[in-house]
C-alpha positions in Angstrom: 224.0 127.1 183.6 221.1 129.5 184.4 219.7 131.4 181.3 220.6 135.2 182.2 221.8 137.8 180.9 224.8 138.7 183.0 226.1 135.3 183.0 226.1 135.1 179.6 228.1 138.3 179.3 230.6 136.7 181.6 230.4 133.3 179.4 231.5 136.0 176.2 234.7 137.1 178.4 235.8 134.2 178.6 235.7 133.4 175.7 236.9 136.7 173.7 239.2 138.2 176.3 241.1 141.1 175.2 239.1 141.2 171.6 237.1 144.5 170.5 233.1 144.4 172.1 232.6 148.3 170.9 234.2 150.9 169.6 232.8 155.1 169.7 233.9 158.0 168.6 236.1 160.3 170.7 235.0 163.7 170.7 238.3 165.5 171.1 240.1 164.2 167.8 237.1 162.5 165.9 238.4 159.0 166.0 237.0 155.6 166.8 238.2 153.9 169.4 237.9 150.3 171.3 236.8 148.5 174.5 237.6 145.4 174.7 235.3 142.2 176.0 237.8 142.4 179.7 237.5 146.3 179.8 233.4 145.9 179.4 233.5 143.1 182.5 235.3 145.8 184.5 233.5 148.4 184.2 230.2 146.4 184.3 231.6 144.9 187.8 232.5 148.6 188.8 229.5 150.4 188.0 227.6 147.3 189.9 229.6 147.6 192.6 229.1 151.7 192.8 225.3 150.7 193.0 225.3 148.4 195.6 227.3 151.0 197.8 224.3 153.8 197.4 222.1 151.0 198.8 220.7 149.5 195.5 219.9 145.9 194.8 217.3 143.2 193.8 214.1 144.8 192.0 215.6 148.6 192.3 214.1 150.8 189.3 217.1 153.1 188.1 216.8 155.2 184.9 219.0 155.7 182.3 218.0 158.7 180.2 221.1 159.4 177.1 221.4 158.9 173.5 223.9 156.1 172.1 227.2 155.4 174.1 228.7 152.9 175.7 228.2 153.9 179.1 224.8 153.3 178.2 224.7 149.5 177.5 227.4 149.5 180.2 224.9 150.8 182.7 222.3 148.8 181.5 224.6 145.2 182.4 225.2 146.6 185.4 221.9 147.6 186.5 221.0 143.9 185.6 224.1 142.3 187.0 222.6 143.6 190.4 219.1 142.1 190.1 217.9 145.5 189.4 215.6 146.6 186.6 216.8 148.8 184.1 213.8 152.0 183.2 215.1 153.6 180.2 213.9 157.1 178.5 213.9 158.2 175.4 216.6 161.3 175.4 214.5 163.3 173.4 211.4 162.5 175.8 209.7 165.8 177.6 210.2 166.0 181.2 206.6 165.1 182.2 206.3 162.2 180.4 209.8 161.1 182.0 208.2 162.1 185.8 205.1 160.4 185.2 206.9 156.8 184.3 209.9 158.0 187.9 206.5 158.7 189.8 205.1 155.5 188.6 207.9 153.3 188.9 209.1 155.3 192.1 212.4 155.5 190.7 215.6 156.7 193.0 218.4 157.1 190.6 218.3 158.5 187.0 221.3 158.1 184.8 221.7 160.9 182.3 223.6 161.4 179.3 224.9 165.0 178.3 224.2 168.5 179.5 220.7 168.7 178.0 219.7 166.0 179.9 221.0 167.3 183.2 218.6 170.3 182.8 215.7 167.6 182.4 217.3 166.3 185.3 217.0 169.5 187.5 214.0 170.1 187.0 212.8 166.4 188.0 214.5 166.2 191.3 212.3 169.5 192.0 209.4 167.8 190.8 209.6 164.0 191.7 209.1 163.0 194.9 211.5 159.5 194.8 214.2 161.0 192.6 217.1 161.3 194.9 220.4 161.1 192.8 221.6 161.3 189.3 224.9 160.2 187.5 226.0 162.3 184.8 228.2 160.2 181.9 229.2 163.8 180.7 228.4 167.0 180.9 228.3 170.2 183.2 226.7 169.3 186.7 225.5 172.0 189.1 228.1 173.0 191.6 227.8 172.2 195.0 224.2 169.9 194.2 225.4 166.7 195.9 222.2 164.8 194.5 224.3 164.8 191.5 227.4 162.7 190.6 229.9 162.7 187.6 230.8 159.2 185.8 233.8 159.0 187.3 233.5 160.1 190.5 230.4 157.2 190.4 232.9 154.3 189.4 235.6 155.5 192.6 232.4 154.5 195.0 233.2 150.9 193.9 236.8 150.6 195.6 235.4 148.9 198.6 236.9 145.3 198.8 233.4 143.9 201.0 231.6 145.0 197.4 233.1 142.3 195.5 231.8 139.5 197.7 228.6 141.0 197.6 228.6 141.3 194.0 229.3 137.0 194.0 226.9 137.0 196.3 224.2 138.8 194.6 225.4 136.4 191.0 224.7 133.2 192.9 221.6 134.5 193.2 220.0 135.3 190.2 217.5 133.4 188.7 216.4 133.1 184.9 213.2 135.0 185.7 214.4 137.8 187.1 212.7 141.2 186.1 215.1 142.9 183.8 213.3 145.8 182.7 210.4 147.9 182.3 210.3 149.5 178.8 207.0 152.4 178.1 205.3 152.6 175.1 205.3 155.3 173.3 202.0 156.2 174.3 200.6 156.6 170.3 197.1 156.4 172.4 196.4 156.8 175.9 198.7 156.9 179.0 202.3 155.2 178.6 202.3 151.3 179.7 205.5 149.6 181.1 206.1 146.5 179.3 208.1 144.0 182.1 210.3 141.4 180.7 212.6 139.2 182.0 216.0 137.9 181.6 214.0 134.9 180.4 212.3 136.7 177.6 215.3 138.0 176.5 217.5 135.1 176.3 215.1 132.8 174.4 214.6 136.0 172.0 218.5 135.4 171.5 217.9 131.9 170.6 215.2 131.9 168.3 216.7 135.4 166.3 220.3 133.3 166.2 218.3 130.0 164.6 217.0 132.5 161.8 219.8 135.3 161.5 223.6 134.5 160.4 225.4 136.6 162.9 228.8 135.6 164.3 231.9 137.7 166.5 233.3 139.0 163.2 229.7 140.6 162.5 230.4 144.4 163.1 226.7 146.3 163.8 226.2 150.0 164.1 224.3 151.4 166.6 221.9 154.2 165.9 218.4 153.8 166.7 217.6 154.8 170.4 219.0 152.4 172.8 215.8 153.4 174.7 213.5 151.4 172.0 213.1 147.0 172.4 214.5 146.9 168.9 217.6 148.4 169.1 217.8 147.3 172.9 217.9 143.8 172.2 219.4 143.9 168.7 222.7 145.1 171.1 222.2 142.5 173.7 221.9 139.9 170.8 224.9 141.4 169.4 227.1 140.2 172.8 225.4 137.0 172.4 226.8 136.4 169.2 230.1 137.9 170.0 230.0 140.7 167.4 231.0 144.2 167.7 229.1 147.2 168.2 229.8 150.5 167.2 227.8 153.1 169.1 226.5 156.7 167.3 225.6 159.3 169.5 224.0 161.6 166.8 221.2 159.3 164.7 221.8 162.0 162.1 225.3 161.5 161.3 224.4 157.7 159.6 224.4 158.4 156.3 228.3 159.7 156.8 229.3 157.3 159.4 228.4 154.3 157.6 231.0 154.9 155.0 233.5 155.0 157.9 232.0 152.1 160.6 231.8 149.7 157.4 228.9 148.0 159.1 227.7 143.9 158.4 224.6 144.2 159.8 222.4 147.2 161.1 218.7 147.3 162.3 217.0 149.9 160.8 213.2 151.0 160.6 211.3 151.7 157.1 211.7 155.3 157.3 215.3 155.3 156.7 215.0 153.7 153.1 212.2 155.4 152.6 214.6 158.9 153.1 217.5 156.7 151.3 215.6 156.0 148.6 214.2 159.6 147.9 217.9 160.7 148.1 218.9 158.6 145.1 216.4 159.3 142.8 216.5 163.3 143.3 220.2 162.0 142.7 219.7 160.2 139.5 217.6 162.4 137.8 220.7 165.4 137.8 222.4 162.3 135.3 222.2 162.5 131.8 220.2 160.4 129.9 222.7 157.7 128.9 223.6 157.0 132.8 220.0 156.9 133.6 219.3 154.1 131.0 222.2 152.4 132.5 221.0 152.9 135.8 217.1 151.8 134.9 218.5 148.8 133.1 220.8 147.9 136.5 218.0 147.7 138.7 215.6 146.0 136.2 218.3 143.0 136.0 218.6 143.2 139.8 214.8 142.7 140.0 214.4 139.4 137.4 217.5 138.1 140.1 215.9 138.2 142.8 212.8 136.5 142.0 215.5 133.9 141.8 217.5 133.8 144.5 214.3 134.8 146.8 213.2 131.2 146.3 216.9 130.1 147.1 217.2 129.3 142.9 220.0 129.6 140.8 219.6 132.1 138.1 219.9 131.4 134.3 223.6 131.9 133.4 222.7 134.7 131.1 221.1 136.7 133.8 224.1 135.7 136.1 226.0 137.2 133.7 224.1 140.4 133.2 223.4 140.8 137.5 226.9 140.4 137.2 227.7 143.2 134.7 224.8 145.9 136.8 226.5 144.8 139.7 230.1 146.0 138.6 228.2 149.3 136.7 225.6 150.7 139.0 224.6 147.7 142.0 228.0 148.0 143.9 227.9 151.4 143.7 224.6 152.0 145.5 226.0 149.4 148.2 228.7 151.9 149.3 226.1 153.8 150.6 225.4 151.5 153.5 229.2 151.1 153.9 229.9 148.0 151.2 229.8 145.2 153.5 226.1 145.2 154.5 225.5 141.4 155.0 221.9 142.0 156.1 219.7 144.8 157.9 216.9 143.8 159.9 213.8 146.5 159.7 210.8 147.1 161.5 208.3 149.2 163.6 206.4 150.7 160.6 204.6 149.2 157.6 207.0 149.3 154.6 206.0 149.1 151.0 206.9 145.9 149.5 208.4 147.6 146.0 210.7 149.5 148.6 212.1 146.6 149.6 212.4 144.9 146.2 214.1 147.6 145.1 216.9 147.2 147.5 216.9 143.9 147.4 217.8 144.3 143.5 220.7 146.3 145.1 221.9 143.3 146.6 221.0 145.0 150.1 219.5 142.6 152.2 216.5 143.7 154.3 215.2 141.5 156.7 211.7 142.5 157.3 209.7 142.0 160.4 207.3 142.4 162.3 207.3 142.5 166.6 206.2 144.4 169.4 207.8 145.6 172.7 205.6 143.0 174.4 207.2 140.4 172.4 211.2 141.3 173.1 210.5 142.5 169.9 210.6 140.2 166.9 207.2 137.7 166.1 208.6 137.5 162.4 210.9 138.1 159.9 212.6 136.5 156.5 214.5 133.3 156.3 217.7 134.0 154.7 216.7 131.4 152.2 213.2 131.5 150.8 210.9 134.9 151.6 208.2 136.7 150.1 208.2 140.7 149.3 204.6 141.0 150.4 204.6 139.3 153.7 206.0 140.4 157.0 208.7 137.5 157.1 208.1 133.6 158.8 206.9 133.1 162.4 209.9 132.4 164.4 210.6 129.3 165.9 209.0 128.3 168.9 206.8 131.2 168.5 203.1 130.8 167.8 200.7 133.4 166.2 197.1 132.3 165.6 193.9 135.2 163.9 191.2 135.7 166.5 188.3 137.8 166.3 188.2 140.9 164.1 191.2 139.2 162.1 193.2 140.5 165.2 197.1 138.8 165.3 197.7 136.7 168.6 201.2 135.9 170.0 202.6 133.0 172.4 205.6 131.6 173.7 208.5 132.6 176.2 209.0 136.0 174.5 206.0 137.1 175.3 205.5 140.1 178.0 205.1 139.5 181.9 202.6 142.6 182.0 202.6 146.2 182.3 203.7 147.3 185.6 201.1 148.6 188.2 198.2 147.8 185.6 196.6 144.9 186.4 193.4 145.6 184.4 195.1 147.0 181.1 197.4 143.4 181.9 193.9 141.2 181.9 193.0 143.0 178.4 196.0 141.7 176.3 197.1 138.6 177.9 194.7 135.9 178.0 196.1 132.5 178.4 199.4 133.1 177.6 198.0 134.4 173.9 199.2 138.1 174.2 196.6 140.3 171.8 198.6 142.6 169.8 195.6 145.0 168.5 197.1 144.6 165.3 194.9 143.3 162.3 196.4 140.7 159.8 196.3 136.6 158.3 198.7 133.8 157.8 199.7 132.7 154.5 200.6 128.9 154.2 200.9 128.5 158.3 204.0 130.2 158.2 204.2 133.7 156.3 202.5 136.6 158.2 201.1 139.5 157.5 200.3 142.5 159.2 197.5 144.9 157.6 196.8 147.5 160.1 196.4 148.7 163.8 192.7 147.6 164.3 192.3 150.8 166.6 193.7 152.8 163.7 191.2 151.5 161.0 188.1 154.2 160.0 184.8 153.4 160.0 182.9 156.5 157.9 179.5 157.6 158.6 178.5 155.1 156.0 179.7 152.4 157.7 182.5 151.4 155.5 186.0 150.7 157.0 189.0 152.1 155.4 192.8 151.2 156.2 194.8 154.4 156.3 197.9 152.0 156.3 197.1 150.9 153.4 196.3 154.4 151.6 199.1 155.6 153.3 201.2 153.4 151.8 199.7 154.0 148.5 199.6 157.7 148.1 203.1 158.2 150.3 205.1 156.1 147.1 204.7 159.3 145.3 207.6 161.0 144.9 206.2 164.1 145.2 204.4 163.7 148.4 206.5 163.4 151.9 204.4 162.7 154.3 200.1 162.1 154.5 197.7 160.9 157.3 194.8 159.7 156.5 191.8 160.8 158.4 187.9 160.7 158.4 186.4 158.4 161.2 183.0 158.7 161.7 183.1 160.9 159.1 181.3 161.0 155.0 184.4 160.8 153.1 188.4 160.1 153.4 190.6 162.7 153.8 194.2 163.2 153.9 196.7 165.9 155.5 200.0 166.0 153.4 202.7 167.2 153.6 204.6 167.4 149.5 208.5 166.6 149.2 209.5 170.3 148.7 212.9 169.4 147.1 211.0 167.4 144.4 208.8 170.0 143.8 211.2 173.0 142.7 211.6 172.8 139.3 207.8 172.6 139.1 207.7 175.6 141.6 209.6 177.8 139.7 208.0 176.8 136.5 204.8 178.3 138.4 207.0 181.5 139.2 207.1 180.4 143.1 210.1 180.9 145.6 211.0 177.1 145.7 212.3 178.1 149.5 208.8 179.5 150.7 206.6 176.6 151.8 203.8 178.8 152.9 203.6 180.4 149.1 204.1 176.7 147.9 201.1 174.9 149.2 198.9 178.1 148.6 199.4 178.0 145.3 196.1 176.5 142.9 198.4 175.2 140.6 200.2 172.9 143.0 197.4 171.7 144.5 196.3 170.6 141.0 199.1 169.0 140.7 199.0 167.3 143.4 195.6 165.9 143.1 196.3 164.5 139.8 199.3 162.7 141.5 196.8 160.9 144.5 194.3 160.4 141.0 197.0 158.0 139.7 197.9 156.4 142.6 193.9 155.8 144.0 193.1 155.0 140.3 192.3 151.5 141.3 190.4 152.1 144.8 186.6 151.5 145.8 184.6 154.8 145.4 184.4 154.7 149.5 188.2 154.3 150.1 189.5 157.4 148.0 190.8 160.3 150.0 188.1 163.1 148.7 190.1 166.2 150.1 193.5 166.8 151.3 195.7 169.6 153.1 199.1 170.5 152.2 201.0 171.3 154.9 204.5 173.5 155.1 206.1 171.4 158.0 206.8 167.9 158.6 205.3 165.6 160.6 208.5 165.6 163.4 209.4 164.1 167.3 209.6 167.8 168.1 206.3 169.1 167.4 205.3 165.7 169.2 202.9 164.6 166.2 205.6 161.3 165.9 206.8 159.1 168.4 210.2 158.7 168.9 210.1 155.6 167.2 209.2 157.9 164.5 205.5 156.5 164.2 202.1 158.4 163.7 200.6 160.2 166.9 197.1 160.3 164.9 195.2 161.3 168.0 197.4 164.4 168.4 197.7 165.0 165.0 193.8 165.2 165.1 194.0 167.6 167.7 196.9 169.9 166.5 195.0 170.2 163.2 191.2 170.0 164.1 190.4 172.8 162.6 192.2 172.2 159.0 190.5 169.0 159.4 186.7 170.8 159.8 187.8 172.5 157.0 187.6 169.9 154.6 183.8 169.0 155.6 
């Protein structure tokens, strides 16, 4: 059988039939509900069929722009069960960015989610000149604009019975290489690129992720990273391949409560959501008297001397099975529930993430499968084996995946994951993919010819005007464990010193505010204030204590807003846009020279 994708959904039908594939909640009463493995080939076969009547085929670029829902991933198959090649947009993403990557692609058909994105919409038909039609999954469309289409009046265009034999005509087709889709970058520096990849790259990504990760059909995931993103994109095709269930959240925000209610095995995640879990449980424990605290301090400590065991696929001593087995009942279980109960693992990526994070859920009994990957890889390069792993290393190379250090310590990638180039950029193409050895721009080593790690974006890394070079990753990493500090970025390229705009954790800080007489709600007064500033600076002091002279941040800015997607200083990915940041804050920045 060819390798791709929409055969292998068919191959899943078969063999699951009328069992669950996803389940969503229903806006009207609140309730989950279920479509089943023969429900998802019909519609998939519809919405194809819809396509091919507009005129759409082999190579078409068509765009879906919507947060989580089924119709999404339905679309998607469909789009690729024509040949076509699936474009999609982050639903958050401004309109120019989404006409530069239609004008680019010279995109037809844009598939939108809700009414927000049909104002985006509006305006791009007035602005793009390929944009013809959009299909609306819900929402209010303009009356009487017949570029516009609702869902269901969409699937009714696929009642033609001469569609179906071009749709078997159109599957005998198809061939393992076939473009599947071009997803942008989020553009942290420079113009967006479209990363192509291939059914091919896709389905030996399957492979090699279900050699490493134990998923089967009574796996059930939740889905709530954008579907927009490689990670979350494949982790949901992977999901079909292993027969599993997916459970789609429209609202990323709602996790925390949902997951108590989805019940979730397995969930991919990215650092910043333990980072935010994490904070929430110690503001959390420290409301607890004394006694519950000790019991809580001694919990995790127990959880900690396990897993040094069972990270080395050990058995413990039986008197620490016994006590891991008494913090498990007391405090370990507990903190489980808050992922749901069931978590059998949770893959995490697209940030660095501090290694005591992850050991401290690990002592949970929460599994976090770190990695490390990159759109131009279909994602995953490596992460842990569930049998032997190491805290301070970004997991094991996958199989059939090579990764070898070239110049400048910088990570190189091969093997049939790997990217087919970005579209319409031959010259930015010639830069990163040199023999088949795709050159990440990320600096790191090998540990043992199987362990990697990754220690910074080398375009990221300062050099000051003393010539020294400084990882902000790394200081970043340092400084941000305190609990008292929310977010920092590092700064000072070409510049004498390090310094550092931060931005404190205002709910940790306001017993200390009102200690200082402040209004604990008035972030402006907050970071103002001499005595907080002190107080912060002893904080980075502790945390820097062990730092070169040349490394230390020297000065830092407290800032009263967050870092955010909406004021465009994060990607929607939620990583640092330094180069805006720089700009949006240039002159705090001079400041502190």
């Amino acid at each position: 059988m060819k390798q791709h994708i929409t055969l292998m959904l068919r191959a899943r039908v078969l063999d699951y039939g009328n069992r669950q594939v996803f389940k969503y909640k229903n806006k009207s009463n609140g309730k989950y509900e279920s479509v089943s493995w023969n429900d998802l080939l019909d519609l998939t076969n519809k919405v194809s069929k819809s396509l091919i009547h507009l005129g759409f085929g082999h190579n078409s670029k068509i765009g879906i722009l919507s947060s989580n829902k089924p119709e999404w991933t339905i679309t998607d198959l469909s789009i690729l069960g024509i040949r076509g090649v699936v474009v999609p947009f982050y639903a958050t993403a401004s309109k120019n960015d989404i006409k530069y990557i239609i004008d680019e692609t010279k995109m037809k058909l844009l598939f939108v989610g809700c009414n927000e994105q049909i104002e985006k919409a509006s305006w791009l038909l007035e602005h793009c000149e390929t944009l013809e039609t959009i299909v609306a999954f819900e929402g209010n469309i303009p009356e009487k604009d017949k570029r516009f289409i609702e869902w269901t009046d969409f699937l009714e265009l696929s009642t033609d019975d001469q569609l179906n034999k071009r749709l078997d005509q159109i599957t005998d087709e198809i061939q393992p290489d076939d473009l599947a889709t071009i997803i942008y970058t989020s553009g942290t520096t420079g113009e967006p690129k479209g990363v192509m990849l291939g059914h091919d790259n896709f389905m030996n990504a399957f492979k090699i992720n279900e050699g490493r990760l134990n998923i089967d059909e009574s796996d059930i995931s939740l889905c709530f990273l954008p579907l927009s993103h490689v990670f979350e994109r494949t982790w949901t095709l992977f999901m079909l391949y292993c027969g599993a269930t997916n459970v789609f959240l429209e609202n990323p925000r709602e996790v925390i409560n949902e997951l108590s209610v989805v019940k979730p095995t397995v969930i991919c995640t990215v650092p910043r959501f333990f980072e935010k879990t994490y904070d929430g449980i110690q503001q959390e424990s420290e409301k607890w008297p004394s006694f519950k605290k000790r019991i809580f301090s001694w919990s995790i400590s127990i959880g900690h001397k396990y897993i040094k065991y069972s990270k080395n696929s050990k058995k413990a001593p039986k008197l620490l099975e016994l006590k891991n087995y008494i913090a498990d009942k007391l405090v370990l279980k507990k903190l489980r529930l808050i992922f749901g109960g069931r978590i059998k693992v949770m893959p995490c990526s697209g940030a660095a993430m501090d290694p005591k994070l992850i050991k401290f859920f690990h002592a949970t009994g929460t599994f976090i499968n770190y990695g490390y990957g990159a759109t131009e890889t279909t994602a995953t390069v490596s992460c842990y084996r569930s049998d032997i792993y190491n805290f301070d290393y970004c997991g094991s190379i996958m199989p059939e995946v090579s990764v070898r250090i070239g110049e400048n310590q910088e990570i190189f990638v091969k093997g049939k994951t790997i990217f087919k180039g970005y579209y319409n950029k031959p010259e930015e193409t010639a830069k990163v993919l040199i023999d088949g050895w795709y050159k990440t721009g990320d600096e790191g080593y090998i540990v043992d010819d199987e362990y990697l790690v990754m220690t910074d974006r080398i375009k990221d890394l300062i050099k000051t005007s003393g010539g020294k070079y400084v990882s902000p990753q790394k200081l970043e990493l340092l400084i941000g464990q305190d609990k008292y500090i929310e977010q920092i970025v590092v700064l000072g390229d070409n510049k004498k010193y390090i310094t550092a705009l931060i931005v404190p954790s205002f709910a940790n800080l306001k017993e200390y505010s009102k200690k200082l007489g402040l209004d604990p709600d008035n972030n402006e007064m907050i970071i103002s204030n001499k005595g907080i500033i002190d107080f912060i600076q002893q904080r980075i002091d502790i945390c820097q204590a062990e730092l070169t002279t040349y490394e230390k941040v020297v000065k830092f800015t407290l800032l009263p807003e967050t870092f955010n997607i909406d004021n465009q200083t994060l990607t929607n990915t939620l990583k640092i846009r330094r180069k805006i940041i720089a700009q949006q804050y240039n002159e705090l920045i001079e400041k502190m020279y």
